[in-house]
N, C-alpha and C positions, 0 to 999 in steps of 0.2 A: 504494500500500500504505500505506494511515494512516500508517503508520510508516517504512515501508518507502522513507521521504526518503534520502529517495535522492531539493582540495583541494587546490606548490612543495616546490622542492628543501627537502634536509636543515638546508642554510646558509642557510636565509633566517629561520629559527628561532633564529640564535645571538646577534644581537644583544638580541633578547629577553628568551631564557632568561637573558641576562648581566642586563639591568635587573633580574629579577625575585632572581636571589639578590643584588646589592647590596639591592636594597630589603627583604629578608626579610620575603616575602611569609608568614604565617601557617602554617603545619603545620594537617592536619585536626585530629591530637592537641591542640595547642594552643588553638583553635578549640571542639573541644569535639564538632562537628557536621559533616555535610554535607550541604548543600541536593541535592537532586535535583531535575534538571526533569524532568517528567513530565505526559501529557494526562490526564485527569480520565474518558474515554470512548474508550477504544481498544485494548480488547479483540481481543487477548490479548496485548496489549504492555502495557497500564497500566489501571487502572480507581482513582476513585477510590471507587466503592460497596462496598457493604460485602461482598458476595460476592467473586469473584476478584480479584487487586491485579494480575494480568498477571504475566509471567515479567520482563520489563523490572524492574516493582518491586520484584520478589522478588530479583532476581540486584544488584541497586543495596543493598538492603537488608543481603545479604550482605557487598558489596565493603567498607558502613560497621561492619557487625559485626567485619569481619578487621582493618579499620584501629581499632576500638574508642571508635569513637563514633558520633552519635548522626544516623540518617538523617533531614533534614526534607526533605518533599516540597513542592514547589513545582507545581501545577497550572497547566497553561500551554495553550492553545491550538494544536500542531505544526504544523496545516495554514496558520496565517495567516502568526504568523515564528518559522520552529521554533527557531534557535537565537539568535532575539533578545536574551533574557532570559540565554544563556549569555554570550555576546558581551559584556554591560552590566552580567555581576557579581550578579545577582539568583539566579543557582542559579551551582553548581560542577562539574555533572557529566551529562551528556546520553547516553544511552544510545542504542546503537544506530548507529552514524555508523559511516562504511567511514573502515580505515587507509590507503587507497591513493593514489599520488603524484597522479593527477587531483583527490582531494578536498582534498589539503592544498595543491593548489595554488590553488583559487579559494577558498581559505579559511585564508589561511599562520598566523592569530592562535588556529588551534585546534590541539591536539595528541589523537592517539587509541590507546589502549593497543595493545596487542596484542589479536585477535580473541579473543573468547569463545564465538560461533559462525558459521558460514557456513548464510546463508538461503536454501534452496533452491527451489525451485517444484515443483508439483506439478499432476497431471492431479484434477480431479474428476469422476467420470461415474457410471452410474447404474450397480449390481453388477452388475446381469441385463447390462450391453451386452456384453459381451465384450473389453472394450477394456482392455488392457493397457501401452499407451504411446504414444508419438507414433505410431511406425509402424503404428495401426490405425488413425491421422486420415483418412488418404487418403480422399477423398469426401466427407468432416463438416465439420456447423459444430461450431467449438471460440468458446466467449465469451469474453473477456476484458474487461478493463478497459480504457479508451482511453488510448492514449498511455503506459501503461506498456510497461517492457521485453517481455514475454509478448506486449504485440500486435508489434512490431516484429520477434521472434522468429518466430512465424507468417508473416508476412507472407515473412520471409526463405527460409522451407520449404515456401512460394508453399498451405498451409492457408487453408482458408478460413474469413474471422474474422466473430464475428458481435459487434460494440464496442457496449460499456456505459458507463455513467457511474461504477457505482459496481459496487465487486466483489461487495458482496451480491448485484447484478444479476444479474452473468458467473456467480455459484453459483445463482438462483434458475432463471435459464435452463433450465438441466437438469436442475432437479427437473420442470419445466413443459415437458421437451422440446421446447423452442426450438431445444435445442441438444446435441449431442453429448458435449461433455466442457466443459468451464472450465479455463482454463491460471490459477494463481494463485500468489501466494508462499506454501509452504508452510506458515509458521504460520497463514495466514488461512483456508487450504483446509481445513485441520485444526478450527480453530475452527466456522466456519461449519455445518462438516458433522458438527461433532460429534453431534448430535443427530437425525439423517439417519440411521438404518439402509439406506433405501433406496441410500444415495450411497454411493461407495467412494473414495475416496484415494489417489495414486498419487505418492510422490515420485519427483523424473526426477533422474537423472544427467547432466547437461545443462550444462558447466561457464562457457559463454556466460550462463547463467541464476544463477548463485550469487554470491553479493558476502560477502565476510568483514565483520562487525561490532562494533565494540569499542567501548570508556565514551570520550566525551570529555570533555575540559578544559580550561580557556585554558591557551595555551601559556607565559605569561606567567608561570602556579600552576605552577611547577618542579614544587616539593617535591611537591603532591597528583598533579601526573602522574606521577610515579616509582612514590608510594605507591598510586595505581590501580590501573597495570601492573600490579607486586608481589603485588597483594589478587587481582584475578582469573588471574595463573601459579598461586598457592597453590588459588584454589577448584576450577580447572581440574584441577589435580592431585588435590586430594582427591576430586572424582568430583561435587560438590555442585552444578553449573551442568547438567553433563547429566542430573544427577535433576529438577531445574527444565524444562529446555528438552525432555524427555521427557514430562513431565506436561502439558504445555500442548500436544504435538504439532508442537513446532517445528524438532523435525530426526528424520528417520527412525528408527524403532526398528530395534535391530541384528536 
């Protein structure tokens, strides 16, 4: 999932967090700014063209507007080393990253707010097929992408998978009836088929299939991980992330 990169204990962060307030690492306030990493072509997480910025940019955007300064975006390449450039101080804030104890544990120098949303998956199939969810798979080829979770997934509900390179593939499939339905992450199923009246959309309830995703930051930036956290509880609450994450199709409409 372009994006869709897809971490140690509590106490392996403390000595850290102690170096960073003796050193008094900067405040964003102070600062002025905050770099964002973001890819340059990975719609509908980022774009740097001038039509759509991606929900990524837009909800990063926001997190700098609530802290009241000023967002610079940093275009970065995710598939080669996504969080390179976080890691080495060249941006301050990575969108997208799960909070969960496996990720901070192969990764103890990053910290990740609280979720802003959980990315779910979905079926993509043709409206005419009849196909309603998993349980009309029986007998179809379903496409996905290789070696993402969706084929692993299949494979487990013994479905038969019909593996792609690339998830425009796993959706082109099915326009071109290769293939029965497409298993993909929801925001890209959404994107892809935006413009597809023929194709329908199906997000699944599938709790194997969802991962929670929040802003990260060096663990090291106290002060900006508190004031991160803080900036997306507040836009969570005023309602302003699922008017974002609705427009883009990346979490089911109610």
């Amino acid at each position: 999932m372009g994006h869709a990169r897809v971490i140690v204990a509590v106490l392996a962060f403390v000595p850290i967090l102690a170096v960073a307030e003796e050193e008094g690492v900067a405040s964003p306030q102070q600062k002025g700014y905050v770099r964002i990493c973001a890819d340059p072509s990975n719609l509908p997480f980022s774009s740097s063209s001038s039509g759509p910025q991606g929900f990524e940019v837009e909800l990063a955007t926001l997190v700098a507007r609530d802290l009241g300064v000023e967002p610079r975006l940093e275009w970065i390449l995710t598939w080669v080393r996504p969080v390179w450039e976080l890691q080495k101080g060249k941006c301050d804030v990575f969108m997208g990253l799960p909070p969960s104890a496996r990720f901070k544990a192969s990764q103890p120098w990053i910290a990740v707010s609280r979720p802003y949303y959980t990315m779910k998956h979905a079926l993509v199939v043709k409206s005419a097929a009849g196909i309603r969810g998993i349980g009309d798979l029986a007998g179809k080829r379903v496409a996905v992408d290789a070696g993402r979770p969706a084929d692993y997934y299949l494979l487990e509900k013994g479905i038969e998978r019909g593996i792609y390179k690339r998830q425009e593939a796993a959706l082109h499939a099915v326009d071109a009836d290769e293939a029965a339905a497409a298993l993909l992450p929801l925001p890209i199923a959404s994107w892809l088929a935006r413009d597809k009246p023929a194709l329908t959309v199906i997000p699944l309830d599938e709790p194997s299939l969802e991962i929670a995703l929040g802003v990260a930051t060096r663990a090291s930036d106290q002060r900006l991980t508190r004031a991160v956290d803080q900036a997306i509880g507040r836009l969570l609450a005023s309602g302003e992330v699922q008017e974002i994450l609705l427009r883009y199709g990346a979490v089911p409409r109610p």
